[in-house]
N, C-alpha and C positions, 0 to 999 in steps of 0.2 A: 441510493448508493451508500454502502458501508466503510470505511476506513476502520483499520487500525494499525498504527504508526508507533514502529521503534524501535528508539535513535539505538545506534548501534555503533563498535568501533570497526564491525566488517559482522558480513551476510555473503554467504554464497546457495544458488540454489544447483541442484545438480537432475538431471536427466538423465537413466539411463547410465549411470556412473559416469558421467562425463557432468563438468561445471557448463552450464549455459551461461549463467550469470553472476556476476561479482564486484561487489564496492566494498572498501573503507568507510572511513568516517562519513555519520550519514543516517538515513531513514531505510529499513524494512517496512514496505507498508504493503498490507495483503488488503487484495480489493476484493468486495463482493457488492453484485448487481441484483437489484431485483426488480420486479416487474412496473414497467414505466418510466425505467430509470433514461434520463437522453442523456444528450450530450453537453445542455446546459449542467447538470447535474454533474458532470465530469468536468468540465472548467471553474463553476465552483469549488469545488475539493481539490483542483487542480493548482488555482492560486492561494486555498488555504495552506495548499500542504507545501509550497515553495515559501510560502511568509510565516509558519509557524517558529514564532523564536524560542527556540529549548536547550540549545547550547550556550556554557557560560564565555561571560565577557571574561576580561581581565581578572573583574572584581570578585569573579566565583557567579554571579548571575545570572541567570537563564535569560538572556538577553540576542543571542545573535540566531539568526537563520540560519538556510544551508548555503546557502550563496557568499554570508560571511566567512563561514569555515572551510568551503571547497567543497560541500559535502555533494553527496551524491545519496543515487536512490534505488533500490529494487523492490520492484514492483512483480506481487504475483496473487494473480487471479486465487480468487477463494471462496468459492460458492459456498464453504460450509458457515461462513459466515452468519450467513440468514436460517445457519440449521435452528429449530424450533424442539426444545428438550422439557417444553410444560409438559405433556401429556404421556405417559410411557415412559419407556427407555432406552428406544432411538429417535432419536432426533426424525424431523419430517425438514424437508429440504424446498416443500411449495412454496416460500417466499423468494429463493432463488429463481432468476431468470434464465431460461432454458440456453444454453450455450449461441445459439443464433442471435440471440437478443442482448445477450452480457457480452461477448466476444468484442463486436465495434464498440461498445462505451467505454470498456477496459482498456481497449488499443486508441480510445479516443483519450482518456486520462492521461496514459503514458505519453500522448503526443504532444498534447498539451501541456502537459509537464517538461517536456524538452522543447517546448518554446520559450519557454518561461528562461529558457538556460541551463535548466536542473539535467545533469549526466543523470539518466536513466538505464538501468540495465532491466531487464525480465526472464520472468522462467518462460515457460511454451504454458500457453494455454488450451487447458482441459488435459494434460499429461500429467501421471503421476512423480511427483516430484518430491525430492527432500532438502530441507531447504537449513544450513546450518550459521547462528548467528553467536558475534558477543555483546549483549545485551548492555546499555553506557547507562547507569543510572542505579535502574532502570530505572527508563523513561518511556511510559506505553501511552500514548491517546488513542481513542478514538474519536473519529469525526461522521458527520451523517446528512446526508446534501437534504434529506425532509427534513433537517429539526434546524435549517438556518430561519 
């Protein structure tokens, strides 16, 4: 499983010209699955991405979480994630996991992230979607539940 996360001062994703989903201060992180990925893999990156400290303290240091700041999160599926651009010049998309198989560990992330406490918001998965942020930093990570 793929992460990349970031912190943002607002994200909205829209559907369709309509807002599905929308947070302030907080994390954008686009998930992408690929083949094998469970649900351990999704609790992993679940409690990484709720303990990741990137926002400053007082003191100006990237010390606090999203829990200290109130933050919140939206969450949207991203298959292209795992697009593969060695070869040619389109991307191939076979490390992605086919929508049956990514669908539960994406809605499994997100669930698990709102255990944790984290306000979750999401786009609709496998819809095309635009998704409009402002970028606080920037501050971009990625995370990757194979390389703990």
């Amino acid at each position: 499983m793929r992460l990349v996360i970031q912190r943002v001062e607002r994200a909205a994703v829209e559907v369709d010209d309509r807002v599905v989903g929308q947070i302030h201060r907080g994390f954008l992180v686009l998930v992408g699955v690929t083949h094998g990925d469970t649900r351990a893999d999704a609790a992993w990156l679940a409690k990484k991405t709720a303990s990741i400290r990137v926002f400053d303290d007082p003191n100006g240091k990237m010390n606090l979480g999203l829990s200290d700041v109130s933050g919140s999160c939206l969450a949207i599926s991203q298959f292209t994630l795992y697009g593969d651009c060695r070869k040619g010049n389109r991307p191939s998309y076979i490390a992605a996991a086919p929508p049956d198989e990514a669908e539960p560990i994406y809605a499994a992330y997100v669930e698990l992230l709102r255990a944790q406490e984290i306000q979750v918001e999401t786009g609709i998965f496998g819809a095309e979607m635009r998704v409009d942020l402002v970028n606080d930093g920037p501050v971009t990570l990625q995370l990757e539940s194979h390389a703990r």
